[in-house]
C-alpha positions in Angstrom: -3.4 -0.5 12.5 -5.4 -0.4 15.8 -8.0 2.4 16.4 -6.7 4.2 19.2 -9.6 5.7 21.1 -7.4 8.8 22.5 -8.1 11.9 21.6 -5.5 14.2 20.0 -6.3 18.0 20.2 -4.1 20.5 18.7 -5.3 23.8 19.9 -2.8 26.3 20.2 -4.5 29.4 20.3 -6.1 31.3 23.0 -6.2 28.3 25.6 -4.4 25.3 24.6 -6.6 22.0 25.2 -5.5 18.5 26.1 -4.2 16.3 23.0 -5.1 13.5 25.2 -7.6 13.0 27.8 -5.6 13.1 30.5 -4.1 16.2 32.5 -0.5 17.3 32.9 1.6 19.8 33.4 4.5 20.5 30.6 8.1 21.3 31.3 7.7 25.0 30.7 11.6 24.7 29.1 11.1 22.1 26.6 11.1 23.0 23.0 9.7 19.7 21.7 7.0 17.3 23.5 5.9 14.4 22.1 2.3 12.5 21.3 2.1 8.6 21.6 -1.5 7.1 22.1 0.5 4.2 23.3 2.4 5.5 26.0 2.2 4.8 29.9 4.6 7.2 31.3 3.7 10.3 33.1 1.9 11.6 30.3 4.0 15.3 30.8 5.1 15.0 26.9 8.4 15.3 27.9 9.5 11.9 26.0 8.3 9.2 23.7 7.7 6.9 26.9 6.1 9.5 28.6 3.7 11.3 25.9 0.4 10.8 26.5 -1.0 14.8 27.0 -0.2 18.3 26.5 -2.2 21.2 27.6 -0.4 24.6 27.7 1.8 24.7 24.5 0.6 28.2 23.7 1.5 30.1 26.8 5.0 28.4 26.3 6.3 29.8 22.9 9.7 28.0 23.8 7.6 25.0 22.1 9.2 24.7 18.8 7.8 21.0 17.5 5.1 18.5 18.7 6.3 14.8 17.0 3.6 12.7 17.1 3.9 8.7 16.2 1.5 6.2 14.4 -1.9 6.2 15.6 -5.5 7.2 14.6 -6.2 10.6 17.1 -9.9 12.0 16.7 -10.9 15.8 17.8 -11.8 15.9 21.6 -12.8 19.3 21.4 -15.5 22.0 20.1 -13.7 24.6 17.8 -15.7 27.3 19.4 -15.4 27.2 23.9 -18.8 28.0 25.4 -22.5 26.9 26.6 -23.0 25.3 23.6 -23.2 27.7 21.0 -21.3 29.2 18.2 -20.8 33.0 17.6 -24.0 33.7 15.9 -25.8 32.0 19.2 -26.3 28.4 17.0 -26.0 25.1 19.2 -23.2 23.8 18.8 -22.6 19.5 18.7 -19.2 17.0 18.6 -19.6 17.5 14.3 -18.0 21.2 16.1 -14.9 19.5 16.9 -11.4 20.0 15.3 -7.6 20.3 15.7 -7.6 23.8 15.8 -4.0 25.3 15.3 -3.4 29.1 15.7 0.2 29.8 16.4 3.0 29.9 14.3 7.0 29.2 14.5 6.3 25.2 15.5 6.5 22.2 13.5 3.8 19.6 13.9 5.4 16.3 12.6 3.7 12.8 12.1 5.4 9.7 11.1 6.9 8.2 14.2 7.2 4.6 15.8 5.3 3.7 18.0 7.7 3.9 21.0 9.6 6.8 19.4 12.4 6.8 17.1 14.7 9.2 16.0 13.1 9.8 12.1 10.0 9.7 11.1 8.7 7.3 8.6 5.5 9.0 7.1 4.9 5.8 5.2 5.8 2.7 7.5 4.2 4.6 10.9 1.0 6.3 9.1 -0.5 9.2 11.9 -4.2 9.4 10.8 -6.4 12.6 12.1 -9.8 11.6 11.6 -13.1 13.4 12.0 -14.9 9.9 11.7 -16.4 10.4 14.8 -19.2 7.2 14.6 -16.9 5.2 13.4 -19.1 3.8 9.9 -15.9 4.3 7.7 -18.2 6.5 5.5 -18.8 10.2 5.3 -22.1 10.8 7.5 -23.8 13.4 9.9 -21.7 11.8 12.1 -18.6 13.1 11.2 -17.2 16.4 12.1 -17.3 19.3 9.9 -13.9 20.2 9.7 -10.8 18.0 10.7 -8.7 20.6 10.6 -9.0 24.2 11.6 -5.6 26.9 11.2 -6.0 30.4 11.7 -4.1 33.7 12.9 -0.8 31.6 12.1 -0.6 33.9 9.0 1.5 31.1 7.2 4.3 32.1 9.5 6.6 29.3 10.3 4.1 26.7 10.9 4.7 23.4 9.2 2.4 20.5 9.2 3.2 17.0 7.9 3.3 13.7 8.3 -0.5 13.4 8.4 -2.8 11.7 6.9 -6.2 13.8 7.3 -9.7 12.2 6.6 -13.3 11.9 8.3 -14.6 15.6 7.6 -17.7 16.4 6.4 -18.6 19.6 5.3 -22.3 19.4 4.8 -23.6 22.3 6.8 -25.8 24.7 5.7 -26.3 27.7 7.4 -30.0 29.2 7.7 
Protein backbone atom coordinates (compact mmCIF):
# COMPACT_ATOMS: atom_id res chain seq x y z
CA UNK A 1 0.00 0.00 0.00
CA UNK A 2 1.08 3.42 -1.28
CA UNK A 3 1.70 6.38 1.19
CA UNK A 4 -0.75 8.74 0.42
CA UNK A 5 0.55 12.19 1.28
CA UNK A 6 -3.18 13.71 1.94
CA UNK A 7 -3.97 14.75 5.07
CA UNK A 8 -7.00 13.43 6.93
CA UNK A 9 -8.27 15.66 9.87
CA UNK A 10 -11.14 14.66 11.90
CA UNK A 11 -11.97 17.64 13.97
CA UNK A 12 -15.40 17.85 14.86
CA UNK A 13 -15.52 20.15 17.56
CA UNK A 14 -15.66 23.75 17.80
CA UNK A 15 -14.52 24.47 14.08
CA UNK A 16 -14.38 21.53 11.89
CA UNK A 17 -11.02 21.46 9.84
CA UNK A 18 -10.27 20.07 6.38
CA UNK A 19 -9.71 16.09 6.26
CA UNK A 20 -7.93 16.91 3.13
CA UNK A 21 -6.10 19.78 1.94
CA UNK A 22 -8.35 21.08 -0.30
CA UNK A 23 -11.56 23.34 0.35
CA UNK A 24 -15.20 22.56 -0.18
CA UNK A 25 -18.36 23.12 0.76
CA UNK A 26 -20.56 20.06 2.04
CA UNK A 27 -24.23 19.32 1.18
CA UNK A 28 -25.58 20.68 4.37
CA UNK A 29 -28.41 17.68 3.94
CA UNK A 30 -26.20 14.75 3.76
CA UNK A 31 -26.00 12.43 6.57
CA UNK A 32 -22.88 10.53 5.31
CA UNK A 33 -19.72 12.02 3.26
CA UNK A 34 -17.14 10.04 2.36
CA UNK A 35 -12.95 10.17 2.54
CA UNK A 36 -10.91 8.77 -0.43
CA UNK A 37 -7.24 10.04 -0.80
CA UNK A 38 -7.66 8.76 -4.28
CA UNK A 39 -10.47 10.53 -5.51
CA UNK A 40 -10.68 13.32 -8.35
CA UNK A 41 -14.14 14.47 -8.13
CA UNK A 42 -15.27 17.61 -6.66
CA UNK A 43 -13.83 16.88 -3.49
CA UNK A 44 -17.56 17.99 -1.70
CA UNK A 45 -17.60 14.43 0.08
CA UNK A 46 -20.77 13.82 -1.24
CA UNK A 47 -19.68 10.30 -2.93
CA UNK A 48 -16.86 7.85 -3.17
CA UNK A 49 -15.75 9.55 -6.63
CA UNK A 50 -16.00 12.70 -5.26
CA UNK A 51 -14.43 12.51 -1.62
CA UNK A 52 -11.53 14.30 -1.32
CA UNK A 53 -12.37 17.12 1.71
CA UNK A 54 -14.75 17.90 4.37
CA UNK A 55 -14.73 21.02 6.37
CA UNK A 56 -17.98 21.87 8.35
CA UNK A 57 -19.27 18.47 9.69
CA UNK A 58 -19.87 20.00 13.14
CA UNK A 59 -22.20 22.80 12.30
CA UNK A 60 -24.14 20.08 10.36
CA UNK A 61 -25.34 17.56 13.07
CA UNK A 62 -27.45 15.85 10.18
CA UNK A 63 -23.90 14.16 9.59
CA UNK A 64 -24.43 10.74 10.90
CA UNK A 65 -21.20 8.72 9.42
CA UNK A 66 -17.83 9.67 7.69
CA UNK A 67 -16.72 6.17 5.64
CA UNK A 68 -13.32 6.42 4.83
CA UNK A 69 -11.49 3.85 2.36
CA UNK A 70 -7.80 2.37 2.35
CA UNK A 71 -5.22 4.76 2.68
CA UNK A 72 -2.45 6.07 5.08
CA UNK A 73 -4.09 9.83 6.26
CA UNK A 74 -1.53 11.84 8.63
CA UNK A 75 -2.84 14.90 11.08
CA UNK A 76 -2.85 18.17 9.08
CA UNK A 77 -3.68 20.09 12.03
CA UNK A 78 -2.49 21.48 15.54
CA UNK A 79 -4.90 20.12 18.40
CA UNK A 80 -4.85 23.46 19.91
CA UNK A 81 -5.92 26.71 17.07
CA UNK A 82 -3.71 29.83 17.79
CA UNK A 83 -0.27 31.87 17.35
CA UNK A 84 1.54 29.02 18.19
CA UNK A 85 0.96 28.22 21.50
CA UNK A 86 -0.91 25.94 23.78
CA UNK A 87 -3.06 26.96 26.75
CA UNK A 88 -0.43 27.35 29.28
CA UNK A 89 1.40 29.93 26.56
CA UNK A 90 3.97 26.83 25.41
CA UNK A 91 4.98 26.89 21.55
CA UNK A 92 3.36 24.78 19.99
CA UNK A 93 5.03 22.41 16.75
CA UNK A 94 3.46 19.75 13.90
CA UNK A 95 4.28 16.78 17.06
CA UNK A 96 0.77 19.14 18.16
CA UNK A 97 -1.12 17.62 15.58
CA UNK A 98 -4.07 15.10 15.80
CA UNK A 99 -7.44 13.79 14.67
CA UNK A 100 -9.30 15.53 17.16
CA UNK A 101 -12.94 14.25 17.50
CA UNK A 102 -15.42 15.94 19.81
CA UNK A 103 -18.97 15.27 18.83
CA UNK A 104 -20.96 12.44 19.34
CA UNK A 105 -24.06 10.53 17.52
CA UNK A 106 -21.64 9.73 14.18
CA UNK A 107 -19.94 6.73 13.08
CA UNK A 108 -16.36 7.07 11.79
CA UNK A 109 -15.85 3.81 9.67
CA UNK A 110 -12.56 2.55 7.91
CA UNK A 111 -12.25 -0.37 5.71
CA UNK A 112 -13.34 0.66 2.33
CA UNK A 113 -12.13 0.19 -1.39
CA UNK A 114 -10.47 2.23 -2.87
CA UNK A 115 -13.16 3.63 -5.25
CA UNK A 116 -15.88 2.87 -2.74
CA UNK A 117 -17.78 -0.15 -2.15
CA UNK A 118 -20.79 -0.94 -0.46
CA UNK A 119 -19.02 -2.94 2.87
CA UNK A 120 -16.11 -2.39 4.39
CA UNK A 121 -13.33 -4.81 4.56
CA UNK A 122 -11.29 -3.76 7.62
CA UNK A 123 -8.71 -6.44 6.59
CA UNK A 124 -8.40 -6.50 2.70
CA UNK A 125 -8.62 -2.29 2.51
CA UNK A 126 -6.46 -1.42 5.82
CA UNK A 127 -7.18 2.65 6.69
CA UNK A 128 -3.95 3.60 8.63
CA UNK A 129 -3.92 7.02 10.77
CA UNK A 130 -0.46 7.63 11.41
CA UNK A 131 1.31 10.32 13.48
CA UNK A 132 4.66 9.21 11.62
CA UNK A 133 5.11 12.50 10.57
CA UNK A 134 9.10 12.08 9.17
CA UNK A 135 8.37 9.27 7.75
CA UNK A 136 11.58 6.93 9.52
CA UNK A 137 9.08 4.03 10.28
CA UNK A 138 10.33 4.40 13.92
CA UNK A 139 8.99 6.21 16.94
CA UNK A 140 11.09 9.60 17.05
CA UNK A 141 10.78 13.40 17.98
CA UNK A 142 9.41 13.39 14.82
CA UNK A 143 6.30 12.00 15.43
CA UNK A 144 3.26 13.51 16.82
CA UNK A 145 2.33 13.15 20.34
CA UNK A 146 -0.99 11.95 20.09
CA UNK A 147 -2.73 10.37 16.95
CA UNK A 148 -5.72 10.47 18.30
CA UNK A 149 -7.42 13.09 20.38
CA UNK A 150 -11.60 12.44 21.62
CA UNK A 151 -13.12 14.62 24.03
CA UNK A 152 -16.64 16.26 25.13
CA UNK A 153 -18.23 13.16 23.04
CA UNK A 154 -18.93 11.80 26.57
CA UNK A 155 -18.98 8.17 24.95
CA UNK A 156 -22.30 9.13 23.46
CA UNK A 157 -22.99 7.44 20.23
CA UNK A 158 -19.71 7.84 18.76
CA UNK A 159 -18.15 4.79 17.15
CA UNK A 160 -14.82 4.45 15.76
CA UNK A 161 -13.50 1.53 13.73
CA UNK A 162 -11.99 0.24 11.00
CA UNK A 163 -8.63 1.86 11.85
CA UNK A 164 -5.52 1.03 12.23
CA UNK A 165 -3.81 3.71 14.54
CA UNK A 166 0.12 4.05 14.83
CA UNK A 167 2.91 6.79 14.68
CA UNK A 168 2.34 8.53 18.22
CA UNK A 169 4.78 9.37 20.54
CA UNK A 170 4.16 10.37 23.79
CA UNK A 171 7.43 11.57 25.02
CA UNK A 172 6.73 14.96 26.31
CA UNK A 173 7.59 16.24 29.44
CA UNK A 174 6.13 19.06 30.77
CA UNK A 175 8.50 21.68 32.79
Amino acid sequence: MKTQSIFFMLFLGFSLMTIFSSEAVINPISETIYVDASATGTNDGSSWSNAEAIKYANANDAVTKILVAEGVYMPAYKVVEGEGTDQKGKATTDRDKAFLITRSNLLIEGGYSTGGSDKANFKDNPVILSGDLDGDGILSNGDVYHVVVVCNSFGKNLTIKGFIIQGGNANRSEE
